[in-house]
Structures are given as structure tokens and as C-alpha cells.
ROZA-921622 format. One record per residue (C-alpha): x, y, z. Coordinates in pm, whole numbers, m for minus. Layout:
<nodes>
+--------+--------+--------+
|      X |      Y |      Z |
+--------+--------+--------+
|      X |      Y |      Z |
...
+--------+--------+--------+
</nodes>
This chain:
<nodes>
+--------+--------+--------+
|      X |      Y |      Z |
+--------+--------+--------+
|   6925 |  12148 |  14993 |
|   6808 |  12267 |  15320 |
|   6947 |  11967 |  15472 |
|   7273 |  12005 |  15342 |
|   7280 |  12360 |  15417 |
|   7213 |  12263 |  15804 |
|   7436 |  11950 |  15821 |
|   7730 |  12174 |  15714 |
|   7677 |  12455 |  16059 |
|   7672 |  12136 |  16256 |
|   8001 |  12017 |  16436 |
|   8174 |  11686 |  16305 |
|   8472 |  11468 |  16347 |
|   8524 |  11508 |  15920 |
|   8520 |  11871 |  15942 |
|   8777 |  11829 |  16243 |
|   9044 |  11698 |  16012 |
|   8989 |  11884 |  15647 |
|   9155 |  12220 |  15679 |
|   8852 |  12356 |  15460 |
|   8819 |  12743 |  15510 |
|   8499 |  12787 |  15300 |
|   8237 |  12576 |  15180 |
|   8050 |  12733 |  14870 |
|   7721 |  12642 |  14845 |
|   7507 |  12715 |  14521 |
|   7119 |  12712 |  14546 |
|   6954 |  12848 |  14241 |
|   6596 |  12982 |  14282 |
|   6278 |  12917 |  14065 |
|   6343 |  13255 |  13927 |
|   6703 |  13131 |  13756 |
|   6894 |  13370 |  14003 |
|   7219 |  13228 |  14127 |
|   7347 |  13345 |  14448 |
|   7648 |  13126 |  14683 |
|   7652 |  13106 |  15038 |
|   7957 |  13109 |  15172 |
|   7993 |  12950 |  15538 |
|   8312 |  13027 |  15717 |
|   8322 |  12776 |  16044 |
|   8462 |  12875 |  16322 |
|   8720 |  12620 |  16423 |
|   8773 |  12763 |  16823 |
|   8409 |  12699 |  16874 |
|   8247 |  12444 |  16669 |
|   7893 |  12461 |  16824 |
|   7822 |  12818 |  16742 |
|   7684 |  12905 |  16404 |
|   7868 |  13042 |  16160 |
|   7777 |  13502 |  16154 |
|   7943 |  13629 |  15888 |
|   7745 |  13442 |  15581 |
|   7658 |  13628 |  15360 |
|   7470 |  13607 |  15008 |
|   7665 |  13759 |  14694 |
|   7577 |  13703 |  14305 |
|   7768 |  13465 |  14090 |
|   7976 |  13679 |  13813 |
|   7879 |  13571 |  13469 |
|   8146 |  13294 |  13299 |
|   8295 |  13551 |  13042 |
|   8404 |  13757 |  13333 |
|   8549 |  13501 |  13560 |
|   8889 |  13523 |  13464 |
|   8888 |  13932 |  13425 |
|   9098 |  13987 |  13762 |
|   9328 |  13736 |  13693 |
|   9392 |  13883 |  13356 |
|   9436 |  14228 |  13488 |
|   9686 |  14093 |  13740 |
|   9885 |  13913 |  13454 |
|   9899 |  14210 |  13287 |
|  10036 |  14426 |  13576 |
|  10247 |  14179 |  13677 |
|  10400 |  14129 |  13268 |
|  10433 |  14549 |  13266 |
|  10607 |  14577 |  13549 |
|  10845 |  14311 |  13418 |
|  10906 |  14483 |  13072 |
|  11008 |  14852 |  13231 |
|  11329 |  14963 |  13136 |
|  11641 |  14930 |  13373 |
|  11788 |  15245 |  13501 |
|  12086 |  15355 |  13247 |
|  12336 |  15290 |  13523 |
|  12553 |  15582 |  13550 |
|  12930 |  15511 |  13533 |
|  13180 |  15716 |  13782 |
|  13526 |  15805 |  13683 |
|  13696 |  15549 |  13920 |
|  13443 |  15244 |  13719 |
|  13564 |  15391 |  13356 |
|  13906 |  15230 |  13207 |
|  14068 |  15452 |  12979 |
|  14245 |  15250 |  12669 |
|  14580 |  15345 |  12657 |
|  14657 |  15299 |  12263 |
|  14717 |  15463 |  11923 |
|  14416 |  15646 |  11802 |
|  14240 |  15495 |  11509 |
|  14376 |  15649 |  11186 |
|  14222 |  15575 |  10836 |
|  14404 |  15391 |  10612 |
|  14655 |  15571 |  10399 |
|  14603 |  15490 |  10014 |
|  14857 |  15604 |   9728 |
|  14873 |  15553 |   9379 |
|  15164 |  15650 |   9142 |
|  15111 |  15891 |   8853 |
|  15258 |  15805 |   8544 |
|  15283 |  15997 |   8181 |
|  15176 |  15808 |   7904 |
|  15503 |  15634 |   7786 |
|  15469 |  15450 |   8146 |
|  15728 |  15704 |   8364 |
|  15683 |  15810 |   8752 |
|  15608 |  16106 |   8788 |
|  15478 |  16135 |   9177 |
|  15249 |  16003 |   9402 |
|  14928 |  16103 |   9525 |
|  14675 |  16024 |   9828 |
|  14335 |  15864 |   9731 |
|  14093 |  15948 |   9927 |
|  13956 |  15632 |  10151 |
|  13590 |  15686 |  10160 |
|  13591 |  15599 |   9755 |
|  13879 |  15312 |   9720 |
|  13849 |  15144 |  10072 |
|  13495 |  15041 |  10082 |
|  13383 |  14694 |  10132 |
|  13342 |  14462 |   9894 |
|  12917 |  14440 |   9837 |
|  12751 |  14233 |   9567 |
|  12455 |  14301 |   9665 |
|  12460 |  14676 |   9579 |
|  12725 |  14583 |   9243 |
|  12400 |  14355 |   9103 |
|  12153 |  14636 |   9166 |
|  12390 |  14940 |   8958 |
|  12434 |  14688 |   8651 |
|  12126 |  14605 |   8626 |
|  11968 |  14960 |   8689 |
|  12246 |  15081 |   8405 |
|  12150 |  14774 |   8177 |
|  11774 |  14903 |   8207 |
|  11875 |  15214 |   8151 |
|  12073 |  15124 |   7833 |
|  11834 |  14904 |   7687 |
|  11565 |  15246 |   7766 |
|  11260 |  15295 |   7548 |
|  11130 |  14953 |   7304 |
|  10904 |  15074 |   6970 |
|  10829 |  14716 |   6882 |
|  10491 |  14675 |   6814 |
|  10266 |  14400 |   6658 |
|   9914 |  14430 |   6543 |
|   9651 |  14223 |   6708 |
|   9351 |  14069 |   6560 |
|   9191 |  14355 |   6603 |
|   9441 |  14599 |   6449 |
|   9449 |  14400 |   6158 |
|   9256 |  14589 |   5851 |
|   8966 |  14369 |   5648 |
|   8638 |  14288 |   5744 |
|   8425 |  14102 |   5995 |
|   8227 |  13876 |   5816 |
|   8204 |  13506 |   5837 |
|   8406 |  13334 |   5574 |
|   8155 |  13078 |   5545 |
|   7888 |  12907 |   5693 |
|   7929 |  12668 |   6020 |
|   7812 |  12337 |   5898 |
|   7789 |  12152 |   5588 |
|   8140 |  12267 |   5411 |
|   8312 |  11980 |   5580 |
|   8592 |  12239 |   5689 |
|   8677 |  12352 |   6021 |
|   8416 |  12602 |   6174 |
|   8584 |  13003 |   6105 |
|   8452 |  13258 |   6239 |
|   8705 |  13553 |   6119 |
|   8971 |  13609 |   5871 |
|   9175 |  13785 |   6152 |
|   9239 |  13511 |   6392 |
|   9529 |  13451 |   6548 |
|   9578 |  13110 |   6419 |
|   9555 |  13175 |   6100 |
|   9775 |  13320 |   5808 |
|   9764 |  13701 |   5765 |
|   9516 |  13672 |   6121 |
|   9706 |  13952 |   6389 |
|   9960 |  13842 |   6654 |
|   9872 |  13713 |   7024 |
|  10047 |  13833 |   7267 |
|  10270 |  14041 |   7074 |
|  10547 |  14331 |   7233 |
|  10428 |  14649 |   7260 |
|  10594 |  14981 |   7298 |
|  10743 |  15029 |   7678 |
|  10966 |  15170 |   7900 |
|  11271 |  14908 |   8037 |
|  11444 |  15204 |   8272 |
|  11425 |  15139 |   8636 |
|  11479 |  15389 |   8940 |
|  11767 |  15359 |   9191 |
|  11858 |  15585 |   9496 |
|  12129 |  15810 |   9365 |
|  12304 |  15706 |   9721 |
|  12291 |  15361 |   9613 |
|  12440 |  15462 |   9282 |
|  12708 |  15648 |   9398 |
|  12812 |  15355 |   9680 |
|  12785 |  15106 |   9390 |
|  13070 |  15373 |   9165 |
|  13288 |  15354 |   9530 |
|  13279 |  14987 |   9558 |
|  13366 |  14924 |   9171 |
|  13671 |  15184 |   9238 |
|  13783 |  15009 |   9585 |
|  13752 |  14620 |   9386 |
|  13960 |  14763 |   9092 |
|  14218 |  14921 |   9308 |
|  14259 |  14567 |   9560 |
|  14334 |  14433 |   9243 |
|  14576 |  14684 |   9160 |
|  14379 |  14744 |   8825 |
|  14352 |  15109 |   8839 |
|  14658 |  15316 |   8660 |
|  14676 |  15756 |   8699 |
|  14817 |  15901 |   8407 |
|  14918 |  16293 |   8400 |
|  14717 |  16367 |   8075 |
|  14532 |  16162 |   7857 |
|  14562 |  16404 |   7508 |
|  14691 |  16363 |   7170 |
|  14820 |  16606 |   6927 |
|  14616 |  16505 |   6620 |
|  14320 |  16195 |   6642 |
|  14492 |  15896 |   6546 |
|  14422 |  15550 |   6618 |
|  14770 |  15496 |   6587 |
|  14870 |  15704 |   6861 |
|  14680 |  15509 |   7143 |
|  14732 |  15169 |   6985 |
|  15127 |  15243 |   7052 |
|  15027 |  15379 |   7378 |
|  14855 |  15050 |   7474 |
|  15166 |  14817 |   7319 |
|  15394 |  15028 |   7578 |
|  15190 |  14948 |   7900 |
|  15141 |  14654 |   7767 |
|  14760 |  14592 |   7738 |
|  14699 |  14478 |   7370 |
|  14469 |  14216 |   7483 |
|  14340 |  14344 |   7799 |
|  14007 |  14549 |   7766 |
|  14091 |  14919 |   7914 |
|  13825 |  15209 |   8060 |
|  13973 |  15562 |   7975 |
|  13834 |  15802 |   8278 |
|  13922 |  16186 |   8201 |
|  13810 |  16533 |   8301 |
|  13470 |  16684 |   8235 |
|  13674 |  16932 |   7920 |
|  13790 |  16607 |   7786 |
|  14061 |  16631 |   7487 |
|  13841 |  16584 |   7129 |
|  14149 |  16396 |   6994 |
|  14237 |  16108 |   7256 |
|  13844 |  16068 |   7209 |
|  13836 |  16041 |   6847 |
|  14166 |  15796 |   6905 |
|  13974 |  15578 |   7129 |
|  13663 |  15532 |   6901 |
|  13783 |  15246 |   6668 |
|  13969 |  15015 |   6927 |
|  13855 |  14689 |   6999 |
|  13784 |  14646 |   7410 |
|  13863 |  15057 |   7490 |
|  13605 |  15234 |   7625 |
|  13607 |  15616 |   7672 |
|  13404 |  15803 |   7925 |
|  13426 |  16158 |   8172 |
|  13424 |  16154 |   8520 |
|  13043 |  16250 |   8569 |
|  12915 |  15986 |   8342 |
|  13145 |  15701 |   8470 |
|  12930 |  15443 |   8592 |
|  12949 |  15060 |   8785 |
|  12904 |  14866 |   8494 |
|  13203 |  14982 |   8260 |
|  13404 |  14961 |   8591 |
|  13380 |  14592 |   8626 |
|  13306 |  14515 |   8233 |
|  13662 |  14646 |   8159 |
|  14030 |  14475 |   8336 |
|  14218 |  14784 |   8330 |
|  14077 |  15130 |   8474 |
|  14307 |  15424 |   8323 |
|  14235 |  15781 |   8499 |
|  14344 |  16141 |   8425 |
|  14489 |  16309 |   8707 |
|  14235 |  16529 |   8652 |
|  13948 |  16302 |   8573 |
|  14029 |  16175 |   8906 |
|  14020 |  16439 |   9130 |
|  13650 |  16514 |   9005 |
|  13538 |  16167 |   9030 |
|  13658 |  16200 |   9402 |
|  13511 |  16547 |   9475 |
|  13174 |  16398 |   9233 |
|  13130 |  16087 |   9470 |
|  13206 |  16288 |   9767 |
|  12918 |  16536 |   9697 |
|  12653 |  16591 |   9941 |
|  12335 |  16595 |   9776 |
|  12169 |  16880 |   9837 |
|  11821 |  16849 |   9964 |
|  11509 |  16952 |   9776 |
|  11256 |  17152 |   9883 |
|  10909 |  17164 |   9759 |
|  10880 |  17551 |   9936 |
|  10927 |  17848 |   9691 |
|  11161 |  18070 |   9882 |
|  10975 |  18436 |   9949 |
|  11097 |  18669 |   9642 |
|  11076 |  19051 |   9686 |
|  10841 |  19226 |   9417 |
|  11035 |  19481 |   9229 |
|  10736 |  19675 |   9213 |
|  10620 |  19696 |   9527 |
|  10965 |  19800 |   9573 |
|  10933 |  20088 |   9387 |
|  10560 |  20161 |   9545 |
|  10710 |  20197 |   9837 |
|  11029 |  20451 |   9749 |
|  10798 |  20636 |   9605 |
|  10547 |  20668 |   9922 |
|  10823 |  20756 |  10115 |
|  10958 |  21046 |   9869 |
|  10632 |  21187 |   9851 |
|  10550 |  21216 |  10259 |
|  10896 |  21368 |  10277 |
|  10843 |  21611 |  10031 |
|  10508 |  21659 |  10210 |
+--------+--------+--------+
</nodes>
């Protein structure tokens, strides 16, 4: 070692030509410390020794790489900050020189019930000009087929519901029979039932929001399809099937299942007229729901049923609040009139 130490201060035509600038050179003591010499040579002046070596401790291997890592990570920082939001002058900013946007204007005649016009009114194009979602149509008829199939009572017993005793019928071996080991099994007749239904709840939850976009969608498919019909007033003077059956022969819609949508004070009579029709379905404006919309062809609406199945869809639900807003006592009301009459009087 100490010869290679001194043959690398001393001048020769090799170290002429390499372009080294360092020569690390590891010598490890008896006492396992590690230490490098580093020799710098001095290229102007090859004969003098080398001054500014110096001994310095090797870093341990798990800590090698810990500068270059830090620089990486500088380095990958400085690359992810955010551009400057460049600001835009007036002269940079082209103004579009066209018709403002204007929401599409929807109409729908109104007709009396032997099929007349009567007028026209704008729909409103939040609730018939939505787009066309599957997605959210699958989720409301499900949730409302949950809902209507609601609470199950069937119930079986199981084997060990099932009254009689516990003994063994019979011994294990030497009948010749299979080997029992209960009259309640399973398997057996009278034995209880494996696996049987049992008395639950089928509703599901859904986001009212989600309800109420699936009720706007339904609306906006039936009216692209030109399915949706306003009548002035959907009553009858006495309940007779008769009455609505003729009804339905003058639009023309004895085969064609029809929803009847009316006001929340619904007439008792058209209702009772509805009841006994094959394919008519009768229902208010706060319990209309996706699934009736797209299970019938035709969608028949009040004038007034519709105007609170608009302002109903178009409701802002109001948000809940788990506070109890401060009430005043009415007695500590009257505590305090009272303290006030008496230091006046006093």
C-alpha cells in the first residue's frame, strides 16, 4: 500500500496523458476504520508533492445516494410549481360579436277534454329539456321498484324452530337404516327448512336530487316524443267508467296505456272513473314518479297538475339543520316585566 501510495506523488509519462483530477485511495486500518486519501497532482509542476491531501471518512452505503436524492427532489419541485396565471390586457381580449345565448323556448298546446285548442303555454326548460341519462332512469325504477315491493313477512321455520323433541330416533348401528340423528332435519319430511326467507326490508335510499333529475329526464323523453298532452281540467260530473272510456275513444288511445297527472285537490270522480280501466293509471303531481312515466305511452296532465309538478321539481330543498334555533322563555319574560315594574314603582 505504501508503495502505491508513493508511486502515485511521483511524476510519469502515464499520468502525463490521463486527464485524471483525483486518485482515491482506500487504506483500511486494523481497527476496521475506513478513511480515502485523496491526491490532487499538480499538473504545472509534476515534481512537487501534492499539499492539499487530506484524510476524510467514508459515508456509510445507505447514505451514499442522500445528496443526489435531495437534488432530484429540488430539481422535480421546482419543475411542478405553478405557472403565473398570465394576465390578459384589453388590446389581447377578442370580444365575440354574436347573439347572446337564449334557452330554448318550449310550448305545449292545452286542450279540453273532447280534444279542442284552447291556448298555449311555456314549459319551463330546466324540467322538459334535460338530457337524455340512463344511467340516472335505471337507478329511480329500481329505487321505486324497491320501494314498491317494501316490507316481506315470509318466514319459514328452521330445524330449530320446528316443535318435537331431541332425541335420537334410534340407535346408530345395527338397524341396517341410515344413521339419524334428529327428527327435525332438514332432509327429512316434517324436518324445518334450510335456508328459508325471512322477514326483511327490500326499500333502498336515493338522493332526493337524484330523484327529482330522474322525474325531469322522464318528462323531457316523453315530451321529444311528443307523448305528453295538457288538458284544461281533468273532472267528471258523476264517477263513471263510461265517461273516460269515451274520453279515451275521442283522443284516440283505446289501446295505448295512458298516465293521468292532476293537481294535489284532485277531482274524487275522474279518480273513481279511472280505477277500473285496463292500462290507465291515476296519480297527483307530488306523488308522480320515473317509473309510471316511462311504464305508460301517453302522459296526460292537468293544467294545474302541471304547474305544481314544475314549481315541485323546481323546489330548492331546504337545508337541515341539526341546531335548535334559541327560543325566548315566556317566563323569564314575565320575570323580567315584573323586575322592572317593581324598581319603577320603587
Amino acid at each position: 500500500m505504501r508503495a502505491l501510495a508513493r508511486f502515485a506523488t511521483q511524476p510519469s509519462f502515464h499520468r502525463r496523458q490521463s486527464q485524471i483530477t483525483a486518485l482515491h485511495i482506500q487504506i483500511t486500518s486494523s481497527f476496521q476504520r475506513s478513511y480515502t486519501k485523496t491526491i490532487t497532482p499538480n499538473f504545472l509542476n509534476l515534481n512537487q508533492p501534492a499539499s492539499d491531501s487530506r484524510p476524510c471518512r467514508v459515508l456509510p452505503a445507505h447514505t451514499r445516494g442522500f445528496a443526489k436524492r435531495l437534488t432530484n427532489r429540488r430539481r422535480d419541485v421546482a419543475v411542478r410549481k405553478k405557472k403565473p396565471i398570465k394576465e390578459f390586457t384589453s388590446d389581447e381580449v377578442q370580444i365575440l360579436n354574436g347573439e347572446p345565448y337564449e334557452e330554448p323556448v318550449l310550448e305545449a298546446w292545452v286542450h279540453s277534454m273532447n280534444g279542442d285548442h284552447l291556448s298555449i303555454i311555456p314549459l319551463n326548460s330546466e324540467v322538459f329539456a334535460q338530457p337524455i341519462r340512463k344511467d340516472i332512469l335505471h337507478r329511480c325504477v329500481v329505487y321505486q321498484s324497491d320501494k314498491e315491493r317494501g316490507w316481506s313477512s315470509a318466514k319459514t321455520l328452521t330445524r330449530g324452530e320446528i316443535s318435537g323433541t331431541g332425541k335420537k330416533p334410534y340407535r346408530q348401528k345395527g338397524t341396517g337404516r341410515a344413521r339419524r340423528g334428529t327428527f327435525r332435519a332438514p332432509h327429512h319430511r316434517g324436518g324445518g327448512k334450510a335456508h328459508g326467507p325471512v322477514p326483511r326490508d327490500f326499500t333502498t335510499k336515493l338522493p332526493k336530487k337524484v330523484r327529482k333529475l330522474g322525474n325531469k329526464i322522464a318528462l323531457s323523453a316523453r315530451y321529444q316524443e311528443n307523448e305528453i298532452v295538457v288538458i284544461d281540467e281533468l273532472k267528471l260530473p258523476e264517477p263513471k267508467t263510461a265517461a273516460v272510456t269515451e274520453m279515451l275513444k275521442t283522443w284516440g288511445w283505446e289501446d295505448t296505456s295512458v298516465l293521468f297527472v292532476v293537481e294535489q285537490d284532485k277531482d274524487r270522480n275522474f279518480e273513481l272513473g279511472c280505477r277500473n280501466i285496463t292500462n290507465v293509471e291515476h296519480t297527483t303531481a307530488l306523488r308522480f314518479h320515473t317509473k309510471a312515466a316511462l311504464l305508460k305511452r301517453k302522459l296526460v296532465l292537468s293544467l294545474r297538475g302541471l304547474n305544481e309538478l314544475q314549481a315541485h321539481l323546481l323546489k330548492a330543498d331546504e337545508v337541515k339543520s341539526a341546531v335548535v334555533p334559541f327560543l325566548k322563555d315566556e317566563r323569564a319574560e314575565s320575570t323580567s316585566e315584573e323586575s322592572v315594574r317593581m324598581s319603577a314603582s320603587a
